[in-house]
C-alpha positions as CSV (number, residue, x, y, z in Angstrom):
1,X,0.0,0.0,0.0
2,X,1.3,3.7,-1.0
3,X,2.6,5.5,1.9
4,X,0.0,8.2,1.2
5,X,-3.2,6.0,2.4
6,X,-1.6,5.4,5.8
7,X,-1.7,8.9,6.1
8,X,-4.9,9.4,4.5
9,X,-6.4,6.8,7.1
10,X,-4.8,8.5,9.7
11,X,-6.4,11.8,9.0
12,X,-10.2,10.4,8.7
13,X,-10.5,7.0,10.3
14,X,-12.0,8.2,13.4
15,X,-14.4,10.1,11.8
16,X,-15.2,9.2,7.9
17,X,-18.6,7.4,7.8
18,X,-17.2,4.4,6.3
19,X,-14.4,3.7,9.5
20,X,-17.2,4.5,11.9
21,X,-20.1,2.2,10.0
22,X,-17.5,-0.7,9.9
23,X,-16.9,-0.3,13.4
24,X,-20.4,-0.5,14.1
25,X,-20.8,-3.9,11.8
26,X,-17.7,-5.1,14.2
27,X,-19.4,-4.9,16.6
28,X,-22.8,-6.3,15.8
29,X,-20.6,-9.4,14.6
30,X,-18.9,-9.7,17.8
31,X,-21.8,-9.0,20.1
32,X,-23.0,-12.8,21.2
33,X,-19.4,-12.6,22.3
34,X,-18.3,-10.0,23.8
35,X,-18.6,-11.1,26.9
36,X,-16.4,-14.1,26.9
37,X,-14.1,-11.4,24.7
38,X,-14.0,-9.0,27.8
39,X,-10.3,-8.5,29.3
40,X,-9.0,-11.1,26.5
41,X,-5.9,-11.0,24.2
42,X,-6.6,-9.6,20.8
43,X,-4.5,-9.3,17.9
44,X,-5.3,-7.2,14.8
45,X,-3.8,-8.2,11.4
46,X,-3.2,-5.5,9.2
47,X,-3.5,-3.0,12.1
48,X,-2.6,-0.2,9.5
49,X,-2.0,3.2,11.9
50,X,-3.5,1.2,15.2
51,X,-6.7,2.6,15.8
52,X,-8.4,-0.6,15.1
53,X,-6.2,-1.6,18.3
54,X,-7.4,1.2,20.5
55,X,-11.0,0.7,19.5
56,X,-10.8,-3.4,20.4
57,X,-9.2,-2.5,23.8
58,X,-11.7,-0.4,24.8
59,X,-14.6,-2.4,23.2
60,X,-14.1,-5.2,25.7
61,X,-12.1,-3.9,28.2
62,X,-8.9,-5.5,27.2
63,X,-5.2,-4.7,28.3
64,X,-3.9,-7.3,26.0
65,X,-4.5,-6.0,22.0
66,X,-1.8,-6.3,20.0
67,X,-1.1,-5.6,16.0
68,X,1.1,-6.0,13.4
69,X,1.6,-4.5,10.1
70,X,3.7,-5.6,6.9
71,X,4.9,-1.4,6.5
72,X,7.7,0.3,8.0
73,X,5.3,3.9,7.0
74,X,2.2,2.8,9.7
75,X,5.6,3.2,12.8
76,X,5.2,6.8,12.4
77,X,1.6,6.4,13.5
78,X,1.8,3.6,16.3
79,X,4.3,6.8,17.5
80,X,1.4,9.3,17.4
81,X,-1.1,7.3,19.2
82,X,1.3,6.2,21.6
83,X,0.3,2.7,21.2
84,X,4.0,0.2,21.7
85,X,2.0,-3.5,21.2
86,X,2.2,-3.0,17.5
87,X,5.1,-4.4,15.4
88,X,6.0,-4.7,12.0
89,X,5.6,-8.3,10.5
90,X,3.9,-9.9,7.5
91,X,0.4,-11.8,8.3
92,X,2.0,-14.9,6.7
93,X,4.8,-14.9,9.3
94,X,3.1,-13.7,12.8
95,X,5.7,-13.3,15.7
96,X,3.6,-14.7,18.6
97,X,3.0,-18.4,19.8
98,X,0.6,-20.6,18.8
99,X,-2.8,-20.6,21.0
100,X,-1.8,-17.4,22.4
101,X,-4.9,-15.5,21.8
102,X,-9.1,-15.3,22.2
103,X,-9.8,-13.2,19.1
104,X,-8.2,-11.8,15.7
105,X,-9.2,-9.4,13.2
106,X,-8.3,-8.6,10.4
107,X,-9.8,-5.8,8.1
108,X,-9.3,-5.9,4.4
109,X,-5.7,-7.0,4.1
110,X,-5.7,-10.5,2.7
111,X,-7.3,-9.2,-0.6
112,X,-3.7,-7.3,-0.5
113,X,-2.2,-11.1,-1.4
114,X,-1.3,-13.4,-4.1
115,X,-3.3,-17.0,-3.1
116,X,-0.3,-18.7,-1.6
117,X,0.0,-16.1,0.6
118,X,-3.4,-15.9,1.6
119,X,-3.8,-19.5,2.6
120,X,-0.3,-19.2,4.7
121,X,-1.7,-16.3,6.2
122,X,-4.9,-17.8,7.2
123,X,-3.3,-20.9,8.3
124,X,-0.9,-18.3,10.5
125,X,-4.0,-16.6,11.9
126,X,-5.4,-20.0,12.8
127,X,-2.0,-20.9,14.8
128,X,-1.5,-17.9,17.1
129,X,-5.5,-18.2,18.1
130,X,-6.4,-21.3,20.8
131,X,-8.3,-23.6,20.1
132,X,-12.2,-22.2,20.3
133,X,-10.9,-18.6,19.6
134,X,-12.4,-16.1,17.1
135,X,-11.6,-14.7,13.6
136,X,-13.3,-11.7,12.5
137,X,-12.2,-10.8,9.0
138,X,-13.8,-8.4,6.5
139,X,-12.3,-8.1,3.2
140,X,-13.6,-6.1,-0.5
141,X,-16.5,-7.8,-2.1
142,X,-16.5,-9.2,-6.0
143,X,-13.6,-8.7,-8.4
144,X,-15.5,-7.3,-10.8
145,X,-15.8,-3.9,-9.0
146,X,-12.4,-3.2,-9.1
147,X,-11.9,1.0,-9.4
148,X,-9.8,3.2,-8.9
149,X,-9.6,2.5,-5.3
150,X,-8.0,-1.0,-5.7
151,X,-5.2,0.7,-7.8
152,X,-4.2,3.1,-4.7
153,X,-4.5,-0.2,-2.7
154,X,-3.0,-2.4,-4.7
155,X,-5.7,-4.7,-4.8
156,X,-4.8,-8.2,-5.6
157,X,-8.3,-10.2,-5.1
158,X,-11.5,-9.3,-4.2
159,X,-13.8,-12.4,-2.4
160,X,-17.0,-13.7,-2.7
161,X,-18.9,-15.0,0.2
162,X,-17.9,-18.8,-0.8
163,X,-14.5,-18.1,-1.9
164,X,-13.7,-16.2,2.0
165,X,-15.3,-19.6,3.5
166,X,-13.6,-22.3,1.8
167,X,-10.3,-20.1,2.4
168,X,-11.3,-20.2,6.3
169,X,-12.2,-23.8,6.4
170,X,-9.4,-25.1,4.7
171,X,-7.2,-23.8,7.4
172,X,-8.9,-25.5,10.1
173,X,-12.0,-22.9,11.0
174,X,-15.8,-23.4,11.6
175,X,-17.4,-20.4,10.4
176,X,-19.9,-19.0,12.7
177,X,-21.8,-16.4,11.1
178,X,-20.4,-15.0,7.4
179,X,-22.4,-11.7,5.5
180,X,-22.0,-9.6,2.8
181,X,-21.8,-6.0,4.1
182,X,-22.1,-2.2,2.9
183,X,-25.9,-3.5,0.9
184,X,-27.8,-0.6,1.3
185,X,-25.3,1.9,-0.6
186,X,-24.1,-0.7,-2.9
187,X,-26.3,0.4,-6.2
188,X,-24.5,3.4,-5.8
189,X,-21.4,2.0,-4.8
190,X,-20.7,-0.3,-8.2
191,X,-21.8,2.7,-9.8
192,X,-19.0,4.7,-8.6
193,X,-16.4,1.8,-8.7
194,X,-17.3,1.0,-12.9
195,X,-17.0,4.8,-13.3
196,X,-13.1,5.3,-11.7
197,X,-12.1,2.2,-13.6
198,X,-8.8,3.3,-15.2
199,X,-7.8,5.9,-12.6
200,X,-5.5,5.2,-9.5
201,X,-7.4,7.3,-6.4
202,X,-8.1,6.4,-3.4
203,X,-11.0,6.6,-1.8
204,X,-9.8,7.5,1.6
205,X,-10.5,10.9,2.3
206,X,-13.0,13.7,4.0
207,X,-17.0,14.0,2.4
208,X,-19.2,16.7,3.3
209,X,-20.3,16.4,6.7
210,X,-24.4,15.6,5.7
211,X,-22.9,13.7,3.3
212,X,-20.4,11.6,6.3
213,X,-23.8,11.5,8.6
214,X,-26.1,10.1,5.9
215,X,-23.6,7.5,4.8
216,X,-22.7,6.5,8.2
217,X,-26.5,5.9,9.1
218,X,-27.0,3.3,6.8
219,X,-23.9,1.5,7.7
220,X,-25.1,1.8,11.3
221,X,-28.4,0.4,10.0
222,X,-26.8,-2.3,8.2
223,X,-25.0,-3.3,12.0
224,X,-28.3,-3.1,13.6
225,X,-30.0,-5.8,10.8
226,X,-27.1,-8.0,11.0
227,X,-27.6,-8.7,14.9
228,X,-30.1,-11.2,13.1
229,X,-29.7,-11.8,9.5
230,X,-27.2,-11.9,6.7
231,X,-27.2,-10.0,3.2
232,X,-26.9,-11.5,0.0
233,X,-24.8,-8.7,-1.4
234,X,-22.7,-6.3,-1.1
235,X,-19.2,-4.0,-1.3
236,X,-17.7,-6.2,1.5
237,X,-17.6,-9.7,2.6
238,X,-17.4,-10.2,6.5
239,X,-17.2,-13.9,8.8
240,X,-17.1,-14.9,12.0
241,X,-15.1,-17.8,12.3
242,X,-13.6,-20.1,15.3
243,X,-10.5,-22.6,15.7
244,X,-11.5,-25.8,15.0
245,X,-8.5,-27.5,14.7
């Protein structure tokens, strides 16, 4: 990833309406466990400028959240935040012991990866949790809705909701719960991703701020819905998956 969208997430992610409404689907995911989550050890994959890790520790209480990111560019950040449990390390090569802890995330970074990489990071994800410990990973939705955002990202492979499964079972999880997320905006989404096909920009930066609220709330709807149901479609792919073996 260009070392422009590190800072570009910096700037917005605790504000933009996309950060916040993914939070909220987090969350909705998680909530049947947060309680055996509370005080547990948490790693995020991917953590990008760590405030994924500062948002898990104080979702659930927890003095043991730790993250790890494959670019020297997001140290500059973990600095800012003041946040020394995040180190730099590749997803397929972890630097913790196996069964070590109750709950990883990881947030859009494994469509960053060639398949062979994918699986060994999978299977890595699956080695540092213990057994009956949780993997929450969200990654980019359909590979035919690649834009100018997956250049700036350097997208390699976008999932469906079967191809993000059979990744995650074939490592040895049992997938709990799995969604498609970001529905209720995606007409307008694919419209917007066919349209920047052939450019290179992001779209990590600052919308107007009815704009930010309006998006947000139907993210934050979207969390509320998923509490109970799933969703055929959408610009993400989200599961909920645990150790097996």
């Amino acid at each position: 990833m260009r070392e422009e969208e590190y800072r570009a997430m910096f700037e917005v992610e605790e504000r933009l309406w996309w950060y916040e409404g993914m939070r909220a689907i987090t969350s909705s995911m998680l909530d049947d466990s947060a309680a055996a989550l509370r005080n547990g050890r948490m790693l995020d994959v991917g953590c990008g400028t760590g405030f994924s890790m500062m948002w898990l520790r104080r979702q659930f209480e927890s003095n043991g959240a730790f993250g790890v990111d494959v670019s020297e560019h997001a140290i500059e950040f973990w600095r800012k935040r003041g946040l020394d449990t995040a180190t730099v390390a590749r997803a397929g090569a972890l630097p913790f012991s196996a069964n070590e802890f109750d709950l990883v995330t990881c947030f859009d970074v494994v469509y960053q990866l060639e398949a062979p990489a994918a699986r060994e990071a999978i299977a890595e994800m699956n080695r540092v949790l213990r057994q009956g410990g949780l993997l929450l990973i969200r990654e980019p939705a359909y590979d035919w809705l690649r834009g100018s955002h997956d250049v700036a990202v350097a997208t390699r492979h976008r999932y469906t909701r079967s191809e993000l499964r059979r990744l995650l079972e074939s490592s040895g999880f049992a997938i709990r719960r799995s969604s498609y997320a970001n529905t209720l905006l995606f007409p307008a989404a694919v419209a917007h991703r066919l349209l920047s096909k052939g450019g290179d920009e992001s779209d990590v930066h600052d919308v107007s701020g009815l704009m930010n609220k309006t998006l947000g709330a139907a993210l934050k709807l979207e969390a509320r819905f998923l509490a109970h149901t799933s969703f055929p479609f959408g610009l993400s792919v989200i599961a909920l998956a645990e150790k097996s073996r």
